[in-house]
C-alpha positions in Angstrom: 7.2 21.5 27.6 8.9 25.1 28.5 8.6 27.8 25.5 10.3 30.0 25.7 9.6 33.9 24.3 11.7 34.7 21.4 12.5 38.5 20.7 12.4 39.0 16.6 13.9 42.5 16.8 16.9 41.0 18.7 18.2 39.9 15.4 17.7 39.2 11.7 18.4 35.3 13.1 15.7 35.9 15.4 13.3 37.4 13.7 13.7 34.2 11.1 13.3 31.5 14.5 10.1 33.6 15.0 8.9 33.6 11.5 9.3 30.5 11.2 7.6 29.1 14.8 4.9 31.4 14.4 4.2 29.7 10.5 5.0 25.9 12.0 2.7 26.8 14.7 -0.3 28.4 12.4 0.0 24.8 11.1 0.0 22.9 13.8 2.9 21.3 13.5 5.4 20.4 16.4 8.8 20.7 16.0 9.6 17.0 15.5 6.7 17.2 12.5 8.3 20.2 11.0 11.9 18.1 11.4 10.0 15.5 9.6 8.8 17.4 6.9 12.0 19.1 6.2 14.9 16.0 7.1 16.6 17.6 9.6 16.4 17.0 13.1 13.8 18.9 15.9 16.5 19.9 17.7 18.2 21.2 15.0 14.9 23.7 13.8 14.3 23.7 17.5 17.8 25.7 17.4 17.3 27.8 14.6 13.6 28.8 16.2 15.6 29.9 19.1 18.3 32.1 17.2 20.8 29.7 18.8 21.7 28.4 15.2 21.7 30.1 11.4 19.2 29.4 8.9 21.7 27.8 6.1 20.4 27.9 2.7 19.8 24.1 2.4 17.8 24.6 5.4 16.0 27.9 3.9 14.5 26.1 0.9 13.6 22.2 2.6 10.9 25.0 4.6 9.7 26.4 2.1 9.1 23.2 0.7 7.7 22.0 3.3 5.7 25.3 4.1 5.0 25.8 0.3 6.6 29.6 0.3 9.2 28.8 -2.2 9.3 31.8 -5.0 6.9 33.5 -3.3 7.6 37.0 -1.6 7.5 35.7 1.7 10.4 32.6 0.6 12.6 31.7 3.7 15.2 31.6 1.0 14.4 35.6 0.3 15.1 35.9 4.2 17.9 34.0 4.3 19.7 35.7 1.7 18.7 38.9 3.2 20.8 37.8 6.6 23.3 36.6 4.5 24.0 39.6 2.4 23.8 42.4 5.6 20.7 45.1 4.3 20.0 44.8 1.1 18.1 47.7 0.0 14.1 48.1 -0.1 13.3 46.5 -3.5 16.4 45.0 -4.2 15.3 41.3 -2.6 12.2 41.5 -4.8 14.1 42.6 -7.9 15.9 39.2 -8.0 13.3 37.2 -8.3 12.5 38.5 -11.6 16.3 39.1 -13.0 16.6 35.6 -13.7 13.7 34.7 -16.0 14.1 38.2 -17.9 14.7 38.1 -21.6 15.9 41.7 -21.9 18.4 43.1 -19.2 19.1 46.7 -19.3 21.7 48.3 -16.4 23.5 51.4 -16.2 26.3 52.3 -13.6 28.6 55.2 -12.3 31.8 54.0 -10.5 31.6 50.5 -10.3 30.9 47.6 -12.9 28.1 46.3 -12.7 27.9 43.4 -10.6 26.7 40.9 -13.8 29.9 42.1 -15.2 32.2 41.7 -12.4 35.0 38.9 -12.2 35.5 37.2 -8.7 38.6 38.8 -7.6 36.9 42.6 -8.6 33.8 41.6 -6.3 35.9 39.9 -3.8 38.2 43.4 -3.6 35.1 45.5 -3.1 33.2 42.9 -0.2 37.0 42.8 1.5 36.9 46.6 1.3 33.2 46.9 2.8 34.5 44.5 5.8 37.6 46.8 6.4 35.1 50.0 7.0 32.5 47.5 9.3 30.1 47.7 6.9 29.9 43.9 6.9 30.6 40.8 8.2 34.1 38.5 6.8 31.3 36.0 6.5 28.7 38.3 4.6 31.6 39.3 2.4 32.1 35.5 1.1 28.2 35.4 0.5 28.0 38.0 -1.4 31.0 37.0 -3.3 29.0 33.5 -4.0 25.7 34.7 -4.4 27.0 37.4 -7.2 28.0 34.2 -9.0 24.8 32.4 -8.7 23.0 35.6 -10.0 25.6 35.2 -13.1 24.9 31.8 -13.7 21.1 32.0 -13.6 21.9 34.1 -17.0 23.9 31.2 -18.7 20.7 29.5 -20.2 19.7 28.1 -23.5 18.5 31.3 -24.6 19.7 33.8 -22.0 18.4 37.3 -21.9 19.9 40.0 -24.2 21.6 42.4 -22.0 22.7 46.1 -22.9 25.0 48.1 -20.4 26.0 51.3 -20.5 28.4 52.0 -18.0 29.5 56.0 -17.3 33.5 56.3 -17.9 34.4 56.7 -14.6 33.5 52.1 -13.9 36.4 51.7 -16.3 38.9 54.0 -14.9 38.6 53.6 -11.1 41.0 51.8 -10.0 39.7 48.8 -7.7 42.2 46.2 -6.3 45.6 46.1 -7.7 46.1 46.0 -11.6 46.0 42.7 -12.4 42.6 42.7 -10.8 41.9 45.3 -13.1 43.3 44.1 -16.7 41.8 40.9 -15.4 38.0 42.4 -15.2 38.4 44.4 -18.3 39.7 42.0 -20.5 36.5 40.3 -19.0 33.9 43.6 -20.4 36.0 42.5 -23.9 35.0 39.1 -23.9 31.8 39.7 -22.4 31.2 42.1 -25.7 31.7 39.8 -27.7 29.0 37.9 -26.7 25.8 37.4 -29.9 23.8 38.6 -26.8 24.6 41.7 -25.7 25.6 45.6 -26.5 28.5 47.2 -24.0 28.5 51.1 -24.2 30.9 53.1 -22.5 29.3 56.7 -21.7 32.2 59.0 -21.4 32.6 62.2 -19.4 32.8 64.4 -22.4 28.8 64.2 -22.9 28.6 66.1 -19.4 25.2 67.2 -18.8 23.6 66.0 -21.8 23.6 62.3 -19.6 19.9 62.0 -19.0 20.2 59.1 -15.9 22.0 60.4 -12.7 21.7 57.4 -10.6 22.5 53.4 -11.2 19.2 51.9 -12.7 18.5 48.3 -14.1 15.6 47.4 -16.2 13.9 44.3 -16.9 11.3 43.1 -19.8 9.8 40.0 -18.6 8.7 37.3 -20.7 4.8 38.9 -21.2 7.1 42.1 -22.2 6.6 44.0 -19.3 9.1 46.1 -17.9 10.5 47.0 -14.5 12.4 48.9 -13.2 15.0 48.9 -10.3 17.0 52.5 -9.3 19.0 53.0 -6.4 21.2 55.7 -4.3 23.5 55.4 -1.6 21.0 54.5 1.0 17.5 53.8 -0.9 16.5 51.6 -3.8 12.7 51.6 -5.6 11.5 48.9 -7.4 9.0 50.3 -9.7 5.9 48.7 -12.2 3.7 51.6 -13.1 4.5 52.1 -16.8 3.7 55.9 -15.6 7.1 55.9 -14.5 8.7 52.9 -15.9 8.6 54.1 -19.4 10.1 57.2 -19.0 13.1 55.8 -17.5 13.0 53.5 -20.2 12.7 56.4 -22.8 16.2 58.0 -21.0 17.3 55.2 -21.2 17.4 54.9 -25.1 18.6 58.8 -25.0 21.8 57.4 -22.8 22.5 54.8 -25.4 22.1 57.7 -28.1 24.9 59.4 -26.5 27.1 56.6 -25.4 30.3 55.7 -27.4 29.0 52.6 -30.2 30.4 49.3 -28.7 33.3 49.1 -31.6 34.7 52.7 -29.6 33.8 51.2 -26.2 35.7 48.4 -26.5 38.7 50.2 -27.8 38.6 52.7 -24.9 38.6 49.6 -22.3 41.4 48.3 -24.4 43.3 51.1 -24.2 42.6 51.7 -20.1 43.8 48.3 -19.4 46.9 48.5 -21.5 47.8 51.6 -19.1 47.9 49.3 -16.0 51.2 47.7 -15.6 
């Protein structure tokens, strides 16, 4: 039987087929085994192995059943979504896995909602607009549309996390789309305000350099109460756990909040933005 080399850097596809022959391999399995194991066919992982077909995502987590990975760091489901949704940045892949199971949810942003808050046609204007400057794919666009949803729906639980935002003026006054896109998403930050669990601050440009965060941040307390936290720039993102750090950020945050417009003001300012676009 002919194998052939596979080149991982040729692609992020590639580098999946060879991930995932070099783990099928370590096993011992063939290709018809793996097939077996995972209910597709060997010519179909035989494909994938080659970069000659996508991962999909049903195919992504039947190996990592089959390989025992799934939830873990090194999930074919991680990877998948990381070829799916262009370059995420460092951290942010590993941040998700804990967003889900938080019980306290913490974000800040500058310029754009944040993407728990956004409706589908304010996420769907921004992916459209990334595709028009070639910083992705038409097809990446429509998966990070869909994935922002399943990141919003892994929130909608029996008890779901409490979540305070504080977004800096400017997320509510940028325009983005046309301006029913805009009433639309927020008329969506009123309802989400009204909410038992959560506390939306607006943090307005009159507080100038008294703002103690700079940069977008999220922060997570886990079930056992620990925290994380997650802050990113243009072209970097840190996930951080050393409470050396951690609770400082968490201590700026609490000053933002101090500063931030109560949500009864907050809400009135969004009112009053979206009544200004026709």
């Amino acid at each position: 039987m002919n194998r052939n080399e596979l080149n991982p850097d040729a692609s992020p596809e590639a580098a999946y087929g060879a991930r995932l022959r070099s783990l099928r391999e370590t096993r011992g399995w063939t290709q018809e085994e793996l097939a077996g194991r995972t209910g597709y066919s060997s010519v179909h992982v035989s494909a994938v192995e080659n970069g000659r077909k996508p991962p999909t995502l049903r195919f992504a987590r039947s190996t990592d059943e089959a390989f025992g990975t799934a939830g873990t760091a090194d999930a074919f489901e991680r990877q998948y979504r990381e070829i799916k949704h262009g370059a995420l940045l460092e951290g942010f892949p590993e941040y998700l896995k804990y967003e889900g199971r938080a019980v306290e949810i913490r974000l800040f942003n500058i310029g754009i909602i944040p993407g728990l808050l956004q409706t589908p046609e304010y996420a769907r204007v921004l992916a459209d607009s990334a595709v028009r400057r070639g910083a992705i794919t038409p097809e990446h666009a429509q998966e990070r549309v869909s994935f922002l949803s399943e990141r919003q729906a892994a929130l909608v639980r029996p008890r779901p996390p409490m979540m305070f935002v504080a977004m800096d003026e400017s997320c509510i006054r940028r325009p983005v789309g046309r301006s029913a896109v805009m009433k639309a998403q927020l008329a969506h930050l009123v309802e989400f305000a009204e909410l038992p669990n959560t506390l939306l601050q607006v943090v307005p440009y009159e507080i100038g350099e008294r703002r103690p965060v700079d940069l977008p941040v999220n922060l997570l307390t886990l079930p056992d109460r620990s925290v994380i936290c997650y802050a990113e720039s243009q072209a970097q993102g840190n996930l951080d756990r050393e409470s050396t750090s951690v609770v400082p950020m968490l201590t700026a945050y609490h000053q933002l909040q101090a500063e931030a417009m109560c949500q009864t003001a907050s809400v009135a300012m969004i009112e009053q933005v979206r009544k200004g676009f026709p």
